[in-house]
C-alpha positions as CSV (number, residue, x, y, z in Angstrom):
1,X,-61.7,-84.2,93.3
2,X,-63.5,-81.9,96.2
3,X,-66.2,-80.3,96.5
4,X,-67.6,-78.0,98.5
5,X,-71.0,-79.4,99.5
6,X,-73.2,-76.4,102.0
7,X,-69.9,-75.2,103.2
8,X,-68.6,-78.0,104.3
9,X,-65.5,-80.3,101.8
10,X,-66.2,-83.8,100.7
11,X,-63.9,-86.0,98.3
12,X,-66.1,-87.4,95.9
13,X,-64.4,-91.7,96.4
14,X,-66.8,-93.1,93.6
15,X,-69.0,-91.7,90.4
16,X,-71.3,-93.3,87.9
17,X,-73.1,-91.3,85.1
18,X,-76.3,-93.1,83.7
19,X,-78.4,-92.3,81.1
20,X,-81.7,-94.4,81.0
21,X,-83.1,-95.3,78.2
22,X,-86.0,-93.3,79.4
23,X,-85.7,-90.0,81.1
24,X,-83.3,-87.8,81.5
25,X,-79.3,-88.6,82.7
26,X,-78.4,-89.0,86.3
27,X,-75.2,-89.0,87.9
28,X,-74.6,-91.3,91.5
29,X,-71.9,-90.2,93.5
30,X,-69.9,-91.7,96.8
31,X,-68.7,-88.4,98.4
32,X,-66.8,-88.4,101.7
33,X,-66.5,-85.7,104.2
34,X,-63.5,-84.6,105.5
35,X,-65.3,-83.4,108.2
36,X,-66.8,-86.5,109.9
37,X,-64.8,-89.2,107.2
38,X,-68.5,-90.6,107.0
39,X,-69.2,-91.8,103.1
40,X,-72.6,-90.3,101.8
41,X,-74.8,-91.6,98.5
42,X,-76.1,-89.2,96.7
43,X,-78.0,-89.0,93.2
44,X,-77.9,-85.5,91.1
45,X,-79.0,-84.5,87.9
46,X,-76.9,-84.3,85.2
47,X,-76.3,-80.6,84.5
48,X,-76.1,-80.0,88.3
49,X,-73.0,-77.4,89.1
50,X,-71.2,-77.6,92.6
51,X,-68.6,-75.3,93.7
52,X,-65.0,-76.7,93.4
53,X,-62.7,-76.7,96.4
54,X,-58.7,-76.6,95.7
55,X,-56.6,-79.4,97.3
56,X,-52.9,-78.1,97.6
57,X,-50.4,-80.6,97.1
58,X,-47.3,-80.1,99.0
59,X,-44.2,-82.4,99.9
60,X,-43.3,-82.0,103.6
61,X,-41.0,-84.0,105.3
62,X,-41.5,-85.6,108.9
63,X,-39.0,-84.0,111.6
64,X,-40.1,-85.4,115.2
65,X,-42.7,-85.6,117.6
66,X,-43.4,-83.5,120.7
67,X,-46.5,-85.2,122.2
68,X,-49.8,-85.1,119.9
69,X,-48.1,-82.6,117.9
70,X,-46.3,-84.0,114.8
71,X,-43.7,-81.6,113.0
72,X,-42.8,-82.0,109.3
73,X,-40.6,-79.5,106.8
74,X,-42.0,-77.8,104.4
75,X,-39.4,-79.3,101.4
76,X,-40.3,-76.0,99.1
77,X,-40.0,-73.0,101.9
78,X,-38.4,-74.9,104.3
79,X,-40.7,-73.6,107.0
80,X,-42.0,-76.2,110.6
81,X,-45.4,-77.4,109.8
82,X,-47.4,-78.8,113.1
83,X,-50.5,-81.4,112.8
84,X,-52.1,-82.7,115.4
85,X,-52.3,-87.1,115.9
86,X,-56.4,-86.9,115.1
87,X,-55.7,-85.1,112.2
88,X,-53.5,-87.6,110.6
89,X,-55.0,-90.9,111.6
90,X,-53.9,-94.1,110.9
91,X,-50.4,-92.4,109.4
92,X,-49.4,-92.1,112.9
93,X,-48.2,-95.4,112.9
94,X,-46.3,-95.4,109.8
95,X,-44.0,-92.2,110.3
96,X,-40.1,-92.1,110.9
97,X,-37.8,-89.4,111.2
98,X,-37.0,-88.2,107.6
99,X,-39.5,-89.6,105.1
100,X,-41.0,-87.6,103.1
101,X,-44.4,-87.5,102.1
102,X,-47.0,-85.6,100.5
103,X,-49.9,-83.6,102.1
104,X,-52.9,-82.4,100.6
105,X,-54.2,-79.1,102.3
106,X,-57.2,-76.6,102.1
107,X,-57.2,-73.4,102.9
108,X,-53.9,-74.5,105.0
109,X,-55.8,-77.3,106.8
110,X,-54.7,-81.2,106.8
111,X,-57.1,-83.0,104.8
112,X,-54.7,-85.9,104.5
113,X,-51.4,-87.4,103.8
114,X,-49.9,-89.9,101.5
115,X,-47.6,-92.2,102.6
116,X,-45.3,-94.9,100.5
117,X,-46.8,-97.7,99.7
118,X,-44.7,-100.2,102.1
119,X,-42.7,-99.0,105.2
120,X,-39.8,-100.7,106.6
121,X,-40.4,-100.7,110.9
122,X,-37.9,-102.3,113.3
123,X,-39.9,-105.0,115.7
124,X,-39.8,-104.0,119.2
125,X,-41.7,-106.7,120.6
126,X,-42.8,-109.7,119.9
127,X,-43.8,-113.5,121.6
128,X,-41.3,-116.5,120.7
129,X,-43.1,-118.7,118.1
130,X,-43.9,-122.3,118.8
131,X,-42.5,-125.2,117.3
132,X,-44.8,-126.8,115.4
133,X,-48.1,-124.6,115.8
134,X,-49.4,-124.4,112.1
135,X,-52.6,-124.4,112.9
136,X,-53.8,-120.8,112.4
137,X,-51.8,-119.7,109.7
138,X,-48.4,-119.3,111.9
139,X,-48.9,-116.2,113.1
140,X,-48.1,-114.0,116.1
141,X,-48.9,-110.4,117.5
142,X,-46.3,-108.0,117.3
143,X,-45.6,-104.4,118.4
144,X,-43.0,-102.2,116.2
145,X,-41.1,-99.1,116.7
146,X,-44.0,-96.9,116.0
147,X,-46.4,-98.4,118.5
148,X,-48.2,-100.6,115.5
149,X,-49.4,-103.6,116.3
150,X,-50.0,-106.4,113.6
151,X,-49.6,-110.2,112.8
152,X,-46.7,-111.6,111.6
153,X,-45.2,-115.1,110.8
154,X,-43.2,-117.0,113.7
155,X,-39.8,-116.6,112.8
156,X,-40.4,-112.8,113.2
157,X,-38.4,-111.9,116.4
158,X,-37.4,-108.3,118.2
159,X,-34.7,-106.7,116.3
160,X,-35.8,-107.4,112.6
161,X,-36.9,-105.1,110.1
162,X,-40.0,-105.9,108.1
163,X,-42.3,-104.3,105.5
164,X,-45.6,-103.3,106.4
165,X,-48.5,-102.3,103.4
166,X,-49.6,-98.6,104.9
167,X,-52.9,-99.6,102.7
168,X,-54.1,-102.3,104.6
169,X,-51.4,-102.4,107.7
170,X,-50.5,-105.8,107.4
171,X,-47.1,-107.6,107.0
172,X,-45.7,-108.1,103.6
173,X,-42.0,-109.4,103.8
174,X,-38.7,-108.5,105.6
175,X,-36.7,-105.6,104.8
């Protein structure tokens, strides 16, 4: 849910209603800005009303890149919609030509986007493994097709296709 907080929109991550046995109900919240993407505590009465900001859901699709500027369909009007690499984030590293995914927008404006839960990336580079070195849990760095770098296992080589977890960014099998 989002909320608009003294004009600017937070995402409420977290709630908790209490109700003493003394005193009147409280409600603590986790709210985080879209603004900054700082995460706020806050504590309100009970009966407090906020004003409601409306997260459009669409489904776009990713086209190409020209620079900073990422282009994606519109999958219901079919029109070019342009974001800019600060305003997506982390997701940066996880688009390829032709997935779809879906955006959430207000007033027109990227709040953020959802992405699959795994992604299959092509490994562009990556160091031979060594025989024999166990030692710190056999793995190596890596760089894939989208610029990402993470650790994965030694037998891991240029060419191969692996899954990466677009939660947490970290290898979680072959493709």
């Amino acid at each position: 849910m989002a909320l608009l907080i003294n004009g600017e929109l937070f995402v409420i991550v977290d709630f908790q209603h209490v109700k003493p046995g003394k005193g009147a109900a409280f409600v603590r919240t986790k709210f985080r800005s879209l603004k900054t993407g700082n995460v706020i505590d806050r504590t309100y009465d009970a009966g407090e009303k906020f004003q409601d900001a409306f997260i459009e859901k669409k489904p776009l699709q990713y086209q190409y890149r020209a620079g900073d500027t990422y282009h994606f369909m519109d999958l219901e009007t079919y029109e070019d919609r342009a974001f800019q690499a600060k305003d997506l984030g982390d997701s940066v590293n996880y688009l390829l030509e032709n997935m779809e995914v879906r955006a959430e927008l207000y007033e027109g404006r990227l709040v953020s986007i959802e992405l699959p839960t795994t992604v299959s990336l092509k490994v562009t580079e990556s160091d031979p493994g060594l025989k024999g070195d166990t030692s710190k849990a056999a793995m190596k760095p890596a760089t894939l097709e989208t610029g990402l770098k993470i650790q994965v296992p030694l037998f891991i080589g240029p060419g191969d296709v692996i899954k990466v977890d677009t939660r947490t960014g970290e290898y979680s099998g072959r493709a």
